[in-house]
C-alpha positions as CSV (number, residue, x, y, z in Angstrom):
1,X,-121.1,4.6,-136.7
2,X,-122.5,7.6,-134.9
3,X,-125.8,6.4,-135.5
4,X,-125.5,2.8,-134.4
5,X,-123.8,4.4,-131.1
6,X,-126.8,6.6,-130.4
7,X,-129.5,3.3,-131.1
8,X,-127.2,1.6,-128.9
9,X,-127.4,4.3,-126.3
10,X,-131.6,4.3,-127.2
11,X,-131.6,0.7,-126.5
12,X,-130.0,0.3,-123.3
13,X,-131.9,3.1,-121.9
14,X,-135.1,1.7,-122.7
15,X,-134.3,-1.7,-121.3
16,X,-132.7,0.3,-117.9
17,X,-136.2,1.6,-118.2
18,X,-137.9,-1.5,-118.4
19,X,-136.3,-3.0,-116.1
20,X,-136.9,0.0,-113.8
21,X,-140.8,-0.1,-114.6
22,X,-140.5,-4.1,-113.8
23,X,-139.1,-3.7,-110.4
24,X,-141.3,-0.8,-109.5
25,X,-144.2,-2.7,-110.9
26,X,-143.5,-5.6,-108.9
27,X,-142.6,-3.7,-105.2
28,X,-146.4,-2.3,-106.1
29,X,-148.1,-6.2,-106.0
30,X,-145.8,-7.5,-103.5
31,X,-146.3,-8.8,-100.2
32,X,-143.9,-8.8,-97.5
33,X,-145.2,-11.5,-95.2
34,X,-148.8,-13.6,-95.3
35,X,-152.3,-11.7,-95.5
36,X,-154.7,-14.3,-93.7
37,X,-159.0,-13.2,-94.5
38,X,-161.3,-12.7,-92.1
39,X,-163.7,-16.0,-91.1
40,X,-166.8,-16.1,-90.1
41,X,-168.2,-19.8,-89.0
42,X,-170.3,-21.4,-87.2
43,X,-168.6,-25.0,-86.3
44,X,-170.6,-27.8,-84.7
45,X,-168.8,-29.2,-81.7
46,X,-170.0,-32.7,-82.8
47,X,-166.5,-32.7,-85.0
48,X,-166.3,-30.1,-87.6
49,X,-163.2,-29.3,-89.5
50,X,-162.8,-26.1,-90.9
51,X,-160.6,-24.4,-93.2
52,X,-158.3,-21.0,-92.5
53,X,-157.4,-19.2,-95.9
54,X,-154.1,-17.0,-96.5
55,X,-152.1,-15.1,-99.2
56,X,-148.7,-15.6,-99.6
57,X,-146.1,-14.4,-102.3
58,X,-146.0,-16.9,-105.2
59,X,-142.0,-17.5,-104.6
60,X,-142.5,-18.1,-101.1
61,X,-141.3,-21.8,-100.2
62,X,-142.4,-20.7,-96.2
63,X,-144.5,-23.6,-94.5
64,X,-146.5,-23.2,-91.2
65,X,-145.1,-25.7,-88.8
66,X,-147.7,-24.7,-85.7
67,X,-150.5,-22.9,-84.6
68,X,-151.8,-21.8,-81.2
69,X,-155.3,-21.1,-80.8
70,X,-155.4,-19.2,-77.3
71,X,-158.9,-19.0,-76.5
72,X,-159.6,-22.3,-76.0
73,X,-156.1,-23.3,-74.5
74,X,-154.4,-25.3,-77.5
75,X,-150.9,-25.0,-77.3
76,X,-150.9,-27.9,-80.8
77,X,-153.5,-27.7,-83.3
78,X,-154.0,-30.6,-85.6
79,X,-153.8,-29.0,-89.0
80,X,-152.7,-29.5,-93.2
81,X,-152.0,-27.1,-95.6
82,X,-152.7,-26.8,-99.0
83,X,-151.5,-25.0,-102.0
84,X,-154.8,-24.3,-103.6
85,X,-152.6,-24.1,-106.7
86,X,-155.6,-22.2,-109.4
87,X,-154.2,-18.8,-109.4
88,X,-153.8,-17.1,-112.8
89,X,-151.8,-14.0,-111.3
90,X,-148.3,-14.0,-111.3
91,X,-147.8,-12.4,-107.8
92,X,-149.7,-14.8,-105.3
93,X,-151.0,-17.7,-104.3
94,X,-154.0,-19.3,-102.2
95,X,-153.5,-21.2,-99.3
96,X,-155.5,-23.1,-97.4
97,X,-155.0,-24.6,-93.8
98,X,-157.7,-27.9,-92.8
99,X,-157.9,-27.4,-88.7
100,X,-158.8,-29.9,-86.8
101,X,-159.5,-29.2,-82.6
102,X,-160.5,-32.6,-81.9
103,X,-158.5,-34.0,-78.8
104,X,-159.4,-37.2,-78.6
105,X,-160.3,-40.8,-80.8
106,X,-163.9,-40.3,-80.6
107,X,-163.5,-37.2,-83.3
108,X,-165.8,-34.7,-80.9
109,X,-164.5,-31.3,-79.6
110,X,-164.3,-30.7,-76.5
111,X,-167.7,-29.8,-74.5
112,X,-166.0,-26.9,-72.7
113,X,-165.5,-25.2,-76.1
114,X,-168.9,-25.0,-76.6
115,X,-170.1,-21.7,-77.4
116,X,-166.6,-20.3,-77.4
117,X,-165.2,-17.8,-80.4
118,X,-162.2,-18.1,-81.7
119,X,-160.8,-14.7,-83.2
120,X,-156.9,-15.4,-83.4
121,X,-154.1,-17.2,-83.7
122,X,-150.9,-17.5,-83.1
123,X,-148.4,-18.7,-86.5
124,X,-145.5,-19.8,-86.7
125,X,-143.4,-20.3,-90.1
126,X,-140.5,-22.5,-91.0
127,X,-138.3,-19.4,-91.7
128,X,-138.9,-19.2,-87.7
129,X,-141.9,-15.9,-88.4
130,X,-144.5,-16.0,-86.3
131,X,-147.4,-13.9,-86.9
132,X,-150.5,-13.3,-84.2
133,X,-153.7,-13.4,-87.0
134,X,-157.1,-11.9,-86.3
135,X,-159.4,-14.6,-87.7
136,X,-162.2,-13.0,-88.0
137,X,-165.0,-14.6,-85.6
138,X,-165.5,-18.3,-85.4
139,X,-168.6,-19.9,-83.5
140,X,-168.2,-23.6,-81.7
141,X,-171.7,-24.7,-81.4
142,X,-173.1,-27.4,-80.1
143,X,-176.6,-29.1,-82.4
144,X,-178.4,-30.8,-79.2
145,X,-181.3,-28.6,-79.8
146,X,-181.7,-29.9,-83.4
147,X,-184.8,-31.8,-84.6
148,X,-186.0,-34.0,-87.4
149,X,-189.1,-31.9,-87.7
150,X,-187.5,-31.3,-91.3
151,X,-184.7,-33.4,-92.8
152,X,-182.7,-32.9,-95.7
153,X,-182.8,-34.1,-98.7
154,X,-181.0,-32.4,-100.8
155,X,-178.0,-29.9,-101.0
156,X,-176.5,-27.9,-103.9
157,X,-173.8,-25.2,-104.0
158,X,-171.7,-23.5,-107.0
159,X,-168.7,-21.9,-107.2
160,X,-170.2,-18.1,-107.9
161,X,-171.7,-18.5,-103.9
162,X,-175.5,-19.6,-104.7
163,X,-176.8,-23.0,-102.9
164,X,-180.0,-24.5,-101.8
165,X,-181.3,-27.1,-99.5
166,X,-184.6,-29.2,-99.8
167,X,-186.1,-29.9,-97.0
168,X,-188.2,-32.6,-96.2
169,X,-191.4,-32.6,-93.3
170,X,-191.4,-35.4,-91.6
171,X,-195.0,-34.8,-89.5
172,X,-197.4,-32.0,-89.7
173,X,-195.6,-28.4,-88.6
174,X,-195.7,-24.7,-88.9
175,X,-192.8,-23.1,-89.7
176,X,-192.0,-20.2,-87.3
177,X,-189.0,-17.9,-88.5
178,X,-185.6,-18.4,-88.8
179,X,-182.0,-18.1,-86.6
180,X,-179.0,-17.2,-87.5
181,X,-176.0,-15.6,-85.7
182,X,-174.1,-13.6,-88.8
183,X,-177.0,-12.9,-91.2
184,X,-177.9,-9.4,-89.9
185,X,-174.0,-8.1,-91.0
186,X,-175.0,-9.8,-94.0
187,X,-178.4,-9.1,-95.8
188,X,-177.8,-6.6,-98.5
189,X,-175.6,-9.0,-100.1
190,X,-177.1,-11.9,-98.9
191,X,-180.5,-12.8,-100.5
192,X,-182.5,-15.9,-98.9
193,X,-185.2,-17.8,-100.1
194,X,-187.7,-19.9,-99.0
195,X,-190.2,-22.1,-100.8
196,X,-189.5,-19.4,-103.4
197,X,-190.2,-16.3,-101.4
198,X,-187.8,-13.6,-100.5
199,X,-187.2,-13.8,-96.7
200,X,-188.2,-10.3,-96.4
201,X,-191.6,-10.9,-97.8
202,X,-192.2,-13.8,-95.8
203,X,-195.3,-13.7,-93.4
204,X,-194.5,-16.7,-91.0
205,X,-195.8,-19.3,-89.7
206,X,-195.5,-21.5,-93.1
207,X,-197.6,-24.6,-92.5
208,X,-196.3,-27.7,-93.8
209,X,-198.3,-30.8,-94.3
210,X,-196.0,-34.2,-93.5
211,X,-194.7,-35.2,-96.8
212,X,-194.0,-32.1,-98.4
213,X,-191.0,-30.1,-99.4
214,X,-189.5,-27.0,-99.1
215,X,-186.7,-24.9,-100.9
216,X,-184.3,-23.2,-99.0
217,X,-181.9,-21.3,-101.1
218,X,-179.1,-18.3,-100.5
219,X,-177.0,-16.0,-103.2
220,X,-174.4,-13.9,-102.2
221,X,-174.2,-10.2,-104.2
222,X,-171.8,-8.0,-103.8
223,X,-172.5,-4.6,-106.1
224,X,-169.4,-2.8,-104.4
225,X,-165.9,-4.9,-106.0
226,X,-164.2,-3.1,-102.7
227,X,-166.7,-4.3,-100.6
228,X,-164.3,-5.7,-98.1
229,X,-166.4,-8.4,-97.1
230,X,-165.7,-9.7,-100.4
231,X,-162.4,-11.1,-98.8
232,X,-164.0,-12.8,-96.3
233,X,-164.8,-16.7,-96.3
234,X,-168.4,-17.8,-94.4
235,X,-169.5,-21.4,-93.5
236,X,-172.9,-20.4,-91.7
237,X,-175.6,-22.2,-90.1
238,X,-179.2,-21.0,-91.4
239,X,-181.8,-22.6,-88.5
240,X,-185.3,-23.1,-90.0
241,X,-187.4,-22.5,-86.7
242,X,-190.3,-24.9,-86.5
243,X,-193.1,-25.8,-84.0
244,X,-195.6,-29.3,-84.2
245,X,-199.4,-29.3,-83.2
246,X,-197.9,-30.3,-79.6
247,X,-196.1,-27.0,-79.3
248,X,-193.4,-29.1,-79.0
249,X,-190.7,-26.6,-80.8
250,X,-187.8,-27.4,-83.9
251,X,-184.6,-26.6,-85.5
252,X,-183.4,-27.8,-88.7
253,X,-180.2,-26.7,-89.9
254,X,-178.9,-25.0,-93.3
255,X,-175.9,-24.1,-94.2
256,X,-174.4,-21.2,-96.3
257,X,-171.0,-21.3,-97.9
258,X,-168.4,-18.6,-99.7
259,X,-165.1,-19.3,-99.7
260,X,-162.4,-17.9,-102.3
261,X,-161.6,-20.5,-104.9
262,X,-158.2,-18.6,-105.9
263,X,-156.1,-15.7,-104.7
264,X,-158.0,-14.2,-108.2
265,X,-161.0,-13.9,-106.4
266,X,-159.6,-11.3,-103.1
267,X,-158.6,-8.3,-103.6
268,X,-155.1,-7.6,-102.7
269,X,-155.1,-3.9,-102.0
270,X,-158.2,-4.4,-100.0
271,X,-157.0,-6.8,-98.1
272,X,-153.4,-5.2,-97.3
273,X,-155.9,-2.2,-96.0
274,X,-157.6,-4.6,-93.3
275,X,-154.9,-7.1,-93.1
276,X,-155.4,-9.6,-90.2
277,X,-152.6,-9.4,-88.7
278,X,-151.8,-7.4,-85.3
């Protein structure tokens, strides 16, 4: 009898201990109110959607019912959000907001917003929360300055960050360098190649007869798993500078993509450091 007491005793104190552990264990991964990443876009004026990502706890039935983006004077932003719904973890979930600045039928942005940033928001939730985000840095640009000196004609992209674009000449030109707003922050993890060669061992001009093709392609490697930039999501425009026997002077656009695919791929504790919220 004595015996069964004392496993009965043993028992419940490893369950209370358990259970302890569990609770501990869970106030450790837990988040107490959305983690939005950091952005970094360049959206074309023309009509461009893009996409806000945030973490939320996996329990959380909270719904963002209005966003304010101050710097260009929205008090309503069009918007949908969805549950990316491919996490693995048991703590979290990705979510993704689809923004939308048009104002008007014709789907174009507004000309005034042109070559505005957009660095925060102002969220609010259905439990009545509302949280002022640091977005990161988002670029409206306009395209007028774009050519058909090179055209595409063909795009791929993969879900571990590599893509390329082939790029098609249309008349006789030289290539003359490149353009980009965020890619200095970015290359020791972002390697760039064109027709094969590493940007950095490019000599330019590249003369390109009409006709002929060209690969541009981009990878993303990250050596450092706490490389906070790892938690970031870019949409980038890569301009391919070009110039015709005229002189008459080019830009073709690329464009470079990572986004997180599920709240697997950010890291939490990371993120909680440099959360972007203020």
């Amino acid at each position: 009898m004595n015996l069964n007491k004392k496993l009965i005793v043993i028992g419940m104190v490893l369950l209370i201990v358990l259970w302890t552990g569990n609770i501990i264990y869970y106030e450790k991964h837990a988040i107490k109110e959305p983690l939005f990443i950091k952005h970094y876009y360049d959206v074309n004026i023309s009509g461009d959607i893009f996409k806000l990502y945030y973490v939320q706890s996996i329990n959380s039935k909270d719904k963002i019912i209005n966003i304010v983006l101050p710097e260009i004077g929205q008090q309503y932003i069009n918007f949908a959000e969805y549950d990316m719904g491919n996490t693995n973890g048991p703590y979290y979930k990705l979510k993704v907001l689809m923004i939308n600045i048009n104002n008007d039928s014709n789907n174009k942005i507004p000309d005034e917003y042109k070559n505005k940033f957009i660095t925060k928001a102002k969220i609010t939730f259905s439990n009545g929360k509302i949280l002022n985000v640091n977005l990161g840095k988002i670029y409206l640009y306009s395209d007028k300055n774009s050519s058909d000196d090179l055209v595409q004609r063909g795009v791929t992209a993969t879900t571990d960050s590599n893509g390329s674009t082939i790029l098609y000449a249309n008349k006789d030109i030289n290539i003359t360098g490149i353009n980009s707003g965020f890619y200095d922050g970015l290359k020791d993890v972002l390697k760039i190649n064109i027709g094969g060669v590493p940007l950095s061992k490019i000599t330019f001009p590249i003369k390109m007869k009409a006709g002929e093709t060209i690969d541009v392609s981009y990878a993303f490697n990250f050596n450092n798993r706490n490389d906070i930039r790892l938690n970031n999501a870019y949409n980038l425009t890569f301009n391919i500078l070009t110039e015709d026997s005229q002189g008459n002077k080019g830009s073709s656009p690329c464009f470079i993509d990572f986004y997180p695919y599920s709240s697997d791929n950010i890291n939490i504790n990371v993120l909680k450091d440099n959360k972007g919220v203020e």
